[in-house]
C-alpha positions as CSV (number, residue, x, y, z in Angstrom):
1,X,-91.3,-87.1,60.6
2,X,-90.0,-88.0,64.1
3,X,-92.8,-87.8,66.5
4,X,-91.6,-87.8,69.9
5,X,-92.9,-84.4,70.4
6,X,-96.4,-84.9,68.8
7,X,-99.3,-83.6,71.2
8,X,-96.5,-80.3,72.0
9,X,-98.2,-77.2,70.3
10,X,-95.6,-73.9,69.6
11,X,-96.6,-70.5,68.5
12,X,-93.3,-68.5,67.1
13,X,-93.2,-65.1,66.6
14,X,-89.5,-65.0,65.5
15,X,-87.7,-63.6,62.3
16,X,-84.3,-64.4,61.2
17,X,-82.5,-67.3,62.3
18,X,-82.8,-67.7,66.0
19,X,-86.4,-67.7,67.1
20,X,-86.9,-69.9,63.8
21,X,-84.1,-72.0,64.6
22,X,-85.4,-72.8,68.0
23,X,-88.9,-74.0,66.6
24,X,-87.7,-75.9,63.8
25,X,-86.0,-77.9,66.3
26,X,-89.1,-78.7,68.0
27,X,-90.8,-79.6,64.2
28,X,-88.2,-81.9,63.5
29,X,-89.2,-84.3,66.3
30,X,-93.2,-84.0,65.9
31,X,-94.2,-80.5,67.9
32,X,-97.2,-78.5,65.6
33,X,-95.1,-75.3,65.0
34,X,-97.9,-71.9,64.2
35,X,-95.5,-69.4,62.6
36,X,-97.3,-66.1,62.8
37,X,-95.7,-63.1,60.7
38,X,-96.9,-59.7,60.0
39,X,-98.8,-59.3,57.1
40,X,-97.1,-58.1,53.8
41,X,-93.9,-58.9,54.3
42,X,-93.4,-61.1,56.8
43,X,-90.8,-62.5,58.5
44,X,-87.5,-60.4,56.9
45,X,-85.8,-63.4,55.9
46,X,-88.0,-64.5,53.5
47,X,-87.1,-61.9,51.0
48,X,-82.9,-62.0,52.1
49,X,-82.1,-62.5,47.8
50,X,-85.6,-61.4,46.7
51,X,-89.5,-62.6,46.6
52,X,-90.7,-64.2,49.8
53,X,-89.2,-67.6,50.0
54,X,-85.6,-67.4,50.3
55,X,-83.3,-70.0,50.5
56,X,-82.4,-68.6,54.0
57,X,-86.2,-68.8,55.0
58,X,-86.5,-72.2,53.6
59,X,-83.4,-73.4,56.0
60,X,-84.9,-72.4,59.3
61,X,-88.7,-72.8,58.8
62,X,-90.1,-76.5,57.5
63,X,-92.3,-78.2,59.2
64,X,-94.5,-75.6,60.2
65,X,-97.3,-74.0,58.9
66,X,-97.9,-69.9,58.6
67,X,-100.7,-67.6,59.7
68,X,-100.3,-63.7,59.6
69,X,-101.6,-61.7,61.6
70,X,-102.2,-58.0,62.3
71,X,-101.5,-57.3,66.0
72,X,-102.1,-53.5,65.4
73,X,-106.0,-55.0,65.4
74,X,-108.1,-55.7,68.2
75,X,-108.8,-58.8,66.2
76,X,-105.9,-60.3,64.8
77,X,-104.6,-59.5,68.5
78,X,-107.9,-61.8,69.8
79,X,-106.5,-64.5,67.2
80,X,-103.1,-64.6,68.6
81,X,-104.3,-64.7,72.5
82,X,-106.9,-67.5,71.1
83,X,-104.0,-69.5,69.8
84,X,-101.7,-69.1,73.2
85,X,-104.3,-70.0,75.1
86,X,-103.7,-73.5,74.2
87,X,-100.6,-73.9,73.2
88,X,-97.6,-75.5,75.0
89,X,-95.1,-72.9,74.2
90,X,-94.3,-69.4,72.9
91,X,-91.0,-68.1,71.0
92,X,-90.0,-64.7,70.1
93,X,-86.7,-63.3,69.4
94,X,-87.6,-59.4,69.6
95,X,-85.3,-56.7,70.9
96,X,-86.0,-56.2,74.7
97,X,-89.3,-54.2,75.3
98,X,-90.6,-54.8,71.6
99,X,-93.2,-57.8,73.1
100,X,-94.5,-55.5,75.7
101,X,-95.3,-52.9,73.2
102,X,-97.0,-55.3,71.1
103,X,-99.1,-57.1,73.7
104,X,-97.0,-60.4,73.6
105,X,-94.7,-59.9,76.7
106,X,-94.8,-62.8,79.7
107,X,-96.7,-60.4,81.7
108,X,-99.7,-60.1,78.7
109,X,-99.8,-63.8,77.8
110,X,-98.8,-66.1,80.7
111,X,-101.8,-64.9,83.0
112,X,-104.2,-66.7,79.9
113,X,-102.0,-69.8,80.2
114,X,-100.5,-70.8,83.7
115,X,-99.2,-73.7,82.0
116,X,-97.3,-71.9,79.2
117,X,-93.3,-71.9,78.1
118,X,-92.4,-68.5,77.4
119,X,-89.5,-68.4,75.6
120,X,-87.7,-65.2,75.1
121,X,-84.4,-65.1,72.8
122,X,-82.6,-61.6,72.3
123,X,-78.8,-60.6,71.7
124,X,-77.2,-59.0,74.9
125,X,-80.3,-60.5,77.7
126,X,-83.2,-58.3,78.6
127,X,-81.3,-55.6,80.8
128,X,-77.6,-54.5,81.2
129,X,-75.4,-52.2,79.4
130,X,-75.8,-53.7,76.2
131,X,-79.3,-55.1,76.1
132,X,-80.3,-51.9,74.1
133,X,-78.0,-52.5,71.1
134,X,-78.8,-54.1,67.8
135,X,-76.8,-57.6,67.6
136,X,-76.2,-60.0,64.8
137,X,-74.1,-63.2,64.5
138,X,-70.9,-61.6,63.4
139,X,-71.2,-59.4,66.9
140,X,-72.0,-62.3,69.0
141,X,-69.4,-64.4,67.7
142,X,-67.0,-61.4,68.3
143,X,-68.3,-60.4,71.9
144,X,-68.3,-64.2,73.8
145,X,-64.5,-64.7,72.6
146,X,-65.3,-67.8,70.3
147,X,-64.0,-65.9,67.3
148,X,-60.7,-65.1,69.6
149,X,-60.3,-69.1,69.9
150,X,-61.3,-69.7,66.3
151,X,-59.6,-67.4,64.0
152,X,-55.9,-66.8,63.2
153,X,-55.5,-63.3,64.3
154,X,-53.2,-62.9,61.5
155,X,-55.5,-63.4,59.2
156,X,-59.0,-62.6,61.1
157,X,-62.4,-62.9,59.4
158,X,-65.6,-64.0,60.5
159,X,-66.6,-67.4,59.8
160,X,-69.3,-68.2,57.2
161,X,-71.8,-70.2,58.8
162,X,-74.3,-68.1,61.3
163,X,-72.8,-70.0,64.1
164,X,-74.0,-68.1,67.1
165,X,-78.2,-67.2,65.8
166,X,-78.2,-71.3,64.9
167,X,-76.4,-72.4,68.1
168,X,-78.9,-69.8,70.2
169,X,-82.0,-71.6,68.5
170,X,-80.3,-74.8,69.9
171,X,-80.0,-74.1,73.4
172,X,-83.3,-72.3,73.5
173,X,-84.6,-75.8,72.3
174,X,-82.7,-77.1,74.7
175,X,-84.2,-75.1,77.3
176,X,-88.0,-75.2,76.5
177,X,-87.9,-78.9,76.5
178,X,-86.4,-78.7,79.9
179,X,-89.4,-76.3,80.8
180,X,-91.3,-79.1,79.5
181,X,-90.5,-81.9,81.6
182,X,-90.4,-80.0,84.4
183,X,-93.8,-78.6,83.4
184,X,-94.6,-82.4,83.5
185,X,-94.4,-82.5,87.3
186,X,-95.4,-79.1,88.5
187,X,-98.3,-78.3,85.6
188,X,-96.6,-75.0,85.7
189,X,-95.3,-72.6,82.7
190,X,-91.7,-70.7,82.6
191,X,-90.6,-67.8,81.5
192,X,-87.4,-68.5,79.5
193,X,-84.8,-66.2,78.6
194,X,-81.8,-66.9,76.3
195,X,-79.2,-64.5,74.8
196,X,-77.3,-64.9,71.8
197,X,-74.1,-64.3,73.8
198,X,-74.8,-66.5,77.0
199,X,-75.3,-69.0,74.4
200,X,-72.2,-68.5,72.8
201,X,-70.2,-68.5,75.9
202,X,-71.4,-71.5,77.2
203,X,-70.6,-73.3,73.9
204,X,-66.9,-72.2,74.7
205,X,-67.0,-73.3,78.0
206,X,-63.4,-75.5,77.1
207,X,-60.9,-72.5,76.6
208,X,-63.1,-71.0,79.7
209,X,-61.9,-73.4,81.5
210,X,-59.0,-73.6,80.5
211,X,-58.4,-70.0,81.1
212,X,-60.0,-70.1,84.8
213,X,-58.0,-73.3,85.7
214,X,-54.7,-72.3,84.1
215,X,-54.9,-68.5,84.3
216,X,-53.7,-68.7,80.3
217,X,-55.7,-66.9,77.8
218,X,-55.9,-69.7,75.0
219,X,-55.9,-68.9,71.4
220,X,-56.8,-70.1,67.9
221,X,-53.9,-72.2,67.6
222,X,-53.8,-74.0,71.3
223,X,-56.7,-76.8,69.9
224,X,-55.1,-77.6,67.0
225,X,-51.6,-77.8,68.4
226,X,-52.7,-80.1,71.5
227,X,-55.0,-82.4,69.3
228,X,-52.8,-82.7,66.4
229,X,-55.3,-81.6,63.8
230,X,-53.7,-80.3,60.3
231,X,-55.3,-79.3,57.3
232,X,-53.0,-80.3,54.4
233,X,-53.0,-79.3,50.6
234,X,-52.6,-81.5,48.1
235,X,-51.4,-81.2,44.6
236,X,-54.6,-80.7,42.9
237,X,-54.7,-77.9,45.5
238,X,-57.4,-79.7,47.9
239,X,-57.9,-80.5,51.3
240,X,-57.2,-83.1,53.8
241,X,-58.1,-82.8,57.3
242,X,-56.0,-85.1,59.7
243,X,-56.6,-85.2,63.7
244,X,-53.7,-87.5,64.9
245,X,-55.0,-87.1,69.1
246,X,-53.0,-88.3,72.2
247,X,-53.1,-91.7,70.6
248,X,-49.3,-92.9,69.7
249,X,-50.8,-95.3,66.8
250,X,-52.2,-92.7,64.6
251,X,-49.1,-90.7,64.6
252,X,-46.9,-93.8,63.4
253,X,-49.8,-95.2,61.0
254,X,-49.5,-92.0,59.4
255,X,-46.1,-92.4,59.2
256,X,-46.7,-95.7,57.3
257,X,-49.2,-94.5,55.2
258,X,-47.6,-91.4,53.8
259,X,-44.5,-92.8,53.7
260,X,-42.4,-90.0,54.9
261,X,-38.8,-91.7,56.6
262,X,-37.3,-88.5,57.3
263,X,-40.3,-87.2,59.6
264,X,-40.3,-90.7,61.0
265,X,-35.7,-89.9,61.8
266,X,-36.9,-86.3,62.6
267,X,-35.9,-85.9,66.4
268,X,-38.1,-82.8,66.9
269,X,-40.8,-85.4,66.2
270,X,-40.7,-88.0,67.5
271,X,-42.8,-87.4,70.9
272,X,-45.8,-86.2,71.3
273,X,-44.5,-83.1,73.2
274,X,-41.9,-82.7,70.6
275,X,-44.9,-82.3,67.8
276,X,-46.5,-79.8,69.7
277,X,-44.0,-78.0,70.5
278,X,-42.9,-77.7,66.5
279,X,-46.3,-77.5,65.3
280,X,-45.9,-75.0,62.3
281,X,-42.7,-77.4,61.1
282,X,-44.6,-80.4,61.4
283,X,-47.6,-78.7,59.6
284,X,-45.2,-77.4,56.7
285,X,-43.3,-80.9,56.5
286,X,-47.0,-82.5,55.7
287,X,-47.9,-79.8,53.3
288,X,-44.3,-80.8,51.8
289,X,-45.3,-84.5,51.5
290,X,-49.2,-84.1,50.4
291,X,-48.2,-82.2,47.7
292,X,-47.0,-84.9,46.1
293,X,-50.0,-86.5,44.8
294,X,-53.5,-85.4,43.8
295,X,-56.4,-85.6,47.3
296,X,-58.1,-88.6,45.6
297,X,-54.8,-90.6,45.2
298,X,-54.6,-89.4,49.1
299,X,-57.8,-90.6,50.4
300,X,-57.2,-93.8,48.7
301,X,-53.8,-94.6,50.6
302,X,-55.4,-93.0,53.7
303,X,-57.9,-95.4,54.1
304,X,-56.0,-98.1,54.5
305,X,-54.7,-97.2,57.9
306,X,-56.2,-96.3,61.2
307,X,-55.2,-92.6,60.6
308,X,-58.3,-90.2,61.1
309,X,-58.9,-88.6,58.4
310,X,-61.2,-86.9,56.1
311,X,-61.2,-84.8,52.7
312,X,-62.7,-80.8,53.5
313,X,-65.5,-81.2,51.9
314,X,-67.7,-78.4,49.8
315,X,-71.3,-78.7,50.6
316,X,-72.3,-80.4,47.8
317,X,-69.2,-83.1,48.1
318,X,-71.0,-83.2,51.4
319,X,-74.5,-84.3,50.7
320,X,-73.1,-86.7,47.9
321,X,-71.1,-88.5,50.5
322,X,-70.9,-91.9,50.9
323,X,-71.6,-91.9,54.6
324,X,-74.0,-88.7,54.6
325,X,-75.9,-91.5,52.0
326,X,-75.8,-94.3,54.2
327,X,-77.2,-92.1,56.8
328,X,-80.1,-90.8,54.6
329,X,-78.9,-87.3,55.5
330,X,-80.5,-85.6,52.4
331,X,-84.4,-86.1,52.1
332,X,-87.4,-85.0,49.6
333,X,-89.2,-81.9,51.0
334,X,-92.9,-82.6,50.6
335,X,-96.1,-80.4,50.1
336,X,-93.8,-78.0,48.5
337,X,-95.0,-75.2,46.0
338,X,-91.5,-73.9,45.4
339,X,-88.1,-73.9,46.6
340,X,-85.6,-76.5,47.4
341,X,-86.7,-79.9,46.7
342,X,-84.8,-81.6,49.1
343,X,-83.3,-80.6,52.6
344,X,-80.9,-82.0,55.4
345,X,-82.8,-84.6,57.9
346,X,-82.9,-83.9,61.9
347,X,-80.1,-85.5,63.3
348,X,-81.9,-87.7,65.7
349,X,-83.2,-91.0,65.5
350,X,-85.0,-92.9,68.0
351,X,-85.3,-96.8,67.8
352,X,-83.3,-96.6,64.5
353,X,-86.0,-94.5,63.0
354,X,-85.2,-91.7,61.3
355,X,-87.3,-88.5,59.4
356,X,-87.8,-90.1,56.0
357,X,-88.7,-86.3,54.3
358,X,-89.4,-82.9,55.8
359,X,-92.8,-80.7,54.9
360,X,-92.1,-77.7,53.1
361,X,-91.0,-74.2,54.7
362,X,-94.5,-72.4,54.9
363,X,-95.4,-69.7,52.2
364,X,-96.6,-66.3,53.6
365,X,-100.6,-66.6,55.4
366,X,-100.4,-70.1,53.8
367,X,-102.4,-71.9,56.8
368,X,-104.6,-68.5,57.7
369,X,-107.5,-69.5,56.4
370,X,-107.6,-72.7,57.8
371,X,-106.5,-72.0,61.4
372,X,-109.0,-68.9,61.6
373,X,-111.8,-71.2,60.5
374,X,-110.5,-73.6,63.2
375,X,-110.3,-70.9,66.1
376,X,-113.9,-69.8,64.6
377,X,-115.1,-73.2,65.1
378,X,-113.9,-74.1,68.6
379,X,-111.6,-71.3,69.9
380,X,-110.2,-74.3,72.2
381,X,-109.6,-76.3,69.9
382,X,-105.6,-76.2,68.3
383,X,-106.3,-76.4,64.3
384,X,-104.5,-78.9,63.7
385,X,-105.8,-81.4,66.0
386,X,-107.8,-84.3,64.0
387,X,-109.2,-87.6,65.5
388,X,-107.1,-89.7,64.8
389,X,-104.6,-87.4,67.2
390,X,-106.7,-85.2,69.5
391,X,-104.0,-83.5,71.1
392,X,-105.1,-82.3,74.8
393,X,-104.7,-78.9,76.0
394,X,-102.3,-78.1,78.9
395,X,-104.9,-78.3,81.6
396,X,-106.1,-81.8,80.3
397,X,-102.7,-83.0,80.5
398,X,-102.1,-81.6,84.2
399,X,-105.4,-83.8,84.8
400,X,-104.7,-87.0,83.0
């Protein structure tokens, strides 16, 4: 594993995907991530399709290790405070005024760290006319306008991937590592708050922009028209995605490479302005001339000109591809007990070092035992710590 975050301690409190998401991030590159769950059940998404180890768990929650606790118990409550006491950084992703009912709001767990990151991730923000409802991917997606720049509105439906809880668990990563370094100079904590749909607005920030600067509401098709991108069909009824750009070349090496003369003598097409303008022909001309041959035949003429291009990929076309291969995108999962035996790496790599393998997606109380004998021990101590790697607590770093 990357370590460039080795010595930062987490505690996560999150179900689902975006409290999860965010600390994974912070696992990938080293940070010693405490997932603490209710007892019994645990985090929800363990049993999405059954048991308590779902695929969906699995995705969201390697690299760290698991510890439940009860916080309806004086005790288990003790455990929790004992654990933030010397940790780096807190994430929970509960409906607003959930933490403060269970003893884990900012105001309940900063006063016993000064130096700690309070992260807070919810749907609508803490306050506000909506901060009250329930909100899940699909709702976010649809609220912030991305699905209104993303979807034909002819044919609407939600795209597959949870796009908004996985892109929230990104910028709250973003944003406690920025609490971080900041944290670095002042040797004080933050109180971080991140909602699903200010995350999902600011990841549209282009047809924002666009719409602020040009008073024009843009729509699904505008990127794909301006940019040139096509998906085409061949005649084994797969895909090819092109993106031709503002570049002339790619737009006459296609030409060359599919060998199509009459859209080469088509006047409508022969600008730039002209192919935007007749998108939908120009799209249904290509369909017209990919049909032709099967996508392999396709991707073997394609690659012999400077014509960007790539075949739509299913996911497991995906993670046997050549370049995903080079890359060393698809590692072993160690220490595992069940599940998935491999996983996608972090996509970082520092000094041309990359995560060779991933640990295993905790099991239910997996680590209790271990990290209440620890907080037994030396209730300053972080379990985890060893000699080798003696990680400091915060007020040993704000004195080194």
């Amino acid at each position: 594993m990357l370590k460039v975050l080795q010595g930062i301690r987490v505690v996560e409190q999150g179900t689902f995907i975006t409290g999860p998401c965010a600390a994974m991030m912070l696992a990938d590159l080293g940070a010693d991530v405490i997932k603490l769950e209710s007892p019994g059940g645990g985090d929800p998404y363990r049993s999405f399709r059954g048991g308590y180890y779902s695929a969906h768990f699995q995705a969201y929650n390697r690299n760290k290790r698991a510890l439940s606790l009860d916080l309806k118990t004086d005790a288990d409550r003790e455990v929790l405070y004992d654990l933030v006491g010397s940790a780096d950084v807190y994430i929970q992703n509960f409906r607003p005024g959930a933490a403060d009912r269970m003893g884990v709001g900012p105001d309940a767990l900063r006063p016993r760290n000064p130096g700690l990151v309070y992260c807070s991730i919810s749907g609508f923000g803490q306050s506000g006319p909506y901060a009250a409802r329930p909100s899940y991917d699909s709702v976010t997606q649809a609220l912030s306008g991305f699905l209104g720049v993303a979807i034909d509105p002819e044919a609407p439906r939600l795209l597959g991937p949870a796009m908004a809880d996985a892109i929230t668990g990104l910028y709250a990563a973003m944003g406690i590592m920025g609490a971080l370094i900041e944290r670095g100079r002042t040797g004080r904590g933050r109180l971080l708050e991140v909602s699903m749909l200010e995350a999902m607005m600011h990841f549209a920030v282009e047809p924002f922009t666009g719409y602020f600067a040009l008073g024009e509401v843009p729509t699904a098709l505008d990127r794909p028209r301006l940019a040139q991108a096509f998906i085409v069909r061949t005649r084994n009824n797969r895909l090819i995605g092109l993106h031709l750009s503002s570049i002339e070349k790619f737009w006459t090496n296609l030409l060359e490479a599919i060998e199509a003369p009459d859209l080469a003598a088509d006047d409508r097409f022969a600008t730039r302005q002209g192919r935007i303008d007749h998108y939908p022909a120009l799209l249904a001309a290509l369909n017209a001339v990919f049909s032709d041959r099967d996508r392999a035949a396709w991707l073997v003429r394609l690659e012999q000109f400077d014509v960007p291009f790539a075949p739509v990929n299913t996911v497991d076309e995906a993670a046997m591809d050549p370049q995903a291969a080079h890359l060393g995108m698809v590692v072993p999962v160690e220490e595992r007990l069940e599940g998935a035996r491999q996983a996608i790496r972090a996509a970082f790599s520092y000094d041309g070092v990359r995560d060779a393998s991933v640990l295993a997606a905790p099991q239910l109380n997996q680590h209790g035992e271990t990290i209440r004998a620890a907080l037994r021990d030396d209730p300053d101590c972080w379990p985890f710590a060893t000699a080798a790697s003696p990680y400091p607590t915060p007020i040993e770093k704000a004195l080194a």
